[in-house]
Residue, then its C-alpha position, 0 to 999 in steps of 0.5 A: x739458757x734464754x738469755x744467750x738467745x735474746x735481748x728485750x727491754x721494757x718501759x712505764x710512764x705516766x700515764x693521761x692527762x684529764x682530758x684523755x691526751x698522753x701526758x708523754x707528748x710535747x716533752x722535750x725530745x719527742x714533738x707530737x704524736x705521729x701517725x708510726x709505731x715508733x711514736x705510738x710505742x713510745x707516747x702511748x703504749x709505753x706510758x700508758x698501756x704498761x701499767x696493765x700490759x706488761x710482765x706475767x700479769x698481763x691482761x690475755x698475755x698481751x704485753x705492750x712494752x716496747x719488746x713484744x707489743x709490735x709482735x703480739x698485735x700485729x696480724x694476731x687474734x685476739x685472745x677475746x674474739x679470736x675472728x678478729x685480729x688485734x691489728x689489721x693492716x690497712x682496717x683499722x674499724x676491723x682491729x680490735x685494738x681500736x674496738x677496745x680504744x673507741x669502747x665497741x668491742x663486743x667483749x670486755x670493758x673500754x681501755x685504757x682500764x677505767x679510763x681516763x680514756x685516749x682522746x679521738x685526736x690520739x685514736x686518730x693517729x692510731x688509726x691512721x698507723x693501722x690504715x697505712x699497713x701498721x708498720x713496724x718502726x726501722x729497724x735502722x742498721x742491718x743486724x749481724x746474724x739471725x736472731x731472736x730478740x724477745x720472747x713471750x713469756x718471758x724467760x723464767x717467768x711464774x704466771x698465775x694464768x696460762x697464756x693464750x699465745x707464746x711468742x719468739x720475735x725474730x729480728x728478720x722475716x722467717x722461713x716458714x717452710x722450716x716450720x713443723x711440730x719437729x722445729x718448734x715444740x712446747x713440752x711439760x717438764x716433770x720434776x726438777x731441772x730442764x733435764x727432767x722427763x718431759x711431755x710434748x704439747x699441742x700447739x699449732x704454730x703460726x707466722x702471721x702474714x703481716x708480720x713474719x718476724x714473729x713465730x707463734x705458738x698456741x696451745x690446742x688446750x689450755x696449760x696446766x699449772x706446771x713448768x714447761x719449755x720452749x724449743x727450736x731446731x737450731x742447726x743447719x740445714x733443718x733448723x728454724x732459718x731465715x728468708x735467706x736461709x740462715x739458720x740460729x746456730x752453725x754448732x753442733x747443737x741440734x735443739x735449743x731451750x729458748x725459754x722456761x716458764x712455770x703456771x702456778x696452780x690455781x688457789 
C-alpha cells in the first residue's frame, strides 16, 4: 500500500502576534525570518498557515504543511483563478500566493483567514523568496534510490470535498517523456476492496516546469463522491523514472497503487 511509497510529515504552531509578526521568529534556534523556503516553511507556513491548510479540510487542497506546501504552489495554478499561478519564480506581484497575503486577489478573502494579517516586513521576505526564482530548501545529502515522499491526498484520507489537483512529490526531478495516461491513471473503484472493478478517470497530467519533482493530476470533471485509486507504471524500462532513468521498482510488479482516498457524499 502507499505507506511502502512515501514518508511525510506535518506541522502546527502558534500562530501571529497582534501586530501581524509570526510569533515563531526569534525563538531560540531559529534566528529571523529569511529570504528561503526552509525559513518560510518552518516561521510561517508551519505555525500559521496549517491551521486551515492542512489535512482533508484544506481550503482548495492547498496544503501547507511541510510535506506538500513546496509541491502544490510552486509553478501550480490556483484552484480560484487558475490563469495565475500560486508561485511564479521570479514575480512575485504575478503569484497569487502574495495577491491573498497583500488582499488584492480578485477571489476570496485576504489570508491568513480573518486575520491578524502577515506584517509588509514578513510579506517582504516572501517576496524576495519568489523574486529569487522560489527555491525549494537543500535537499542535503543524496537520496539512495527514486522515490516518492508525499502524496496529496493523503493516503487513505475521507474528504468531504473533491480535490482540485492530486499530488505525488518525488525526491528527484522527473522524466516527463514517461508520462502518459498509461503510466499514471486515477480510477473510481466499485464496491469494496482495491481489488474491486474499477473505472478510469480523466485527468490531465502535469510536471510543472518550476518544479519537476512534483507530478500532477487533474480531473477533466470534478470527482464524485466515492473511492478512487492512484496509480503509477512502476517497472523498468516504461515506468515512471528519473531524469537519469531510474525507475520506481526494479521487481516484477508492473503497476503500483500509491494511494486510495474515498469523497464523502454531499448532506
Amino acid at each position: 500500500m502507499a505507506a511502502s511509497w512515501l514518508a511525510g510529515c506535518a506541522g502546527n504552531g502558534a500562530g501571529l502576534d497582534a501586530n501581524g509578526q509570526p510569533l515563531v521568529p526569534g525563538a531560540p534556534g531559529n534566528g529571523p525570518l529569511t529570504a528561503d523556503f526552509a525559513s518560510i516553511q518552518a516561521q510561517v507556513f508551519t505555525p500559521i498557515c496549517t491551521t486551515c491548510h492542512a489535512g482533508a479540510d484544506a481550503p482548495h487542497g492547498l496544503r501547507l504543511d511541510a510535506a506538500n506546501s513546496y509541491n502544490l504552489l510552486v509553478g501550480v495554478p490556483s484552484a480560484e483563478v487558475p490563469s495565475l499561478l500560486r508561485v511564479k519564480p521570479g514575480d512575485p506581484d504575478s503569484s497569487y500566493l502574495i495577491q491573498k497575503l497583500e488582499g488584492i486577489a480578485a477571489v476570496g478573502a485576504r489570508m491568513p483567514f480573518g486575520g491578524p494579517y502577515l506584517s509588509s516586513g514578513t510579506i517582504a521576505v516572501i517576496r524576495q523568496w519568489i523574486t529569487d526564482g522560489a527555491q525549494p530548501a537543500s535537499a542535503g545529502d543524496a537520496p539512495a534510490s527514486f522515490a516518492i515522499v508525499s502524496v496529496a491526498p493523503a493516503a487513505d484520507e475521507v474528504l468531504a470535498e473533491a480535490p482540485a489537483q492530486i499530488m505525488i512529490g518525488f525526491n528527484r526531478e522527473l522524466d516527463v517523456t514517461r508520462l502518459d495516461p498509461d503510466s499514471v491513471r486515477i480510477e473510481r473503484r466499485a464496491g469494496q476492496g482495491i481489488e474491486g472493478r474499477a473505472q478510469r478517470v480523466a485527468a490531465r497530467i502535469e510536471v510543472p516546469f518550476a518544479n519537476p519533482r512534483a507530478l500532477l493530476l487533474w480531473p477533466t470533471q470534478p470527482l464524485g463522491a466515492g473511492s478512487y485509486r492512484v496509480l503509477l507504471r512502476v517497472a523498468a524500462p516504461s515506468g515512471v523514472a528519473d531524469i537519469a532513468g531510474e525507475s520506481l521498482s526494479a521487481g516484477d510488479s508492473t503497476d503500483a497503487v500509491i494511494l486510495t482516498f474515498d469523497i464523502e457524499a454531499a448532506p
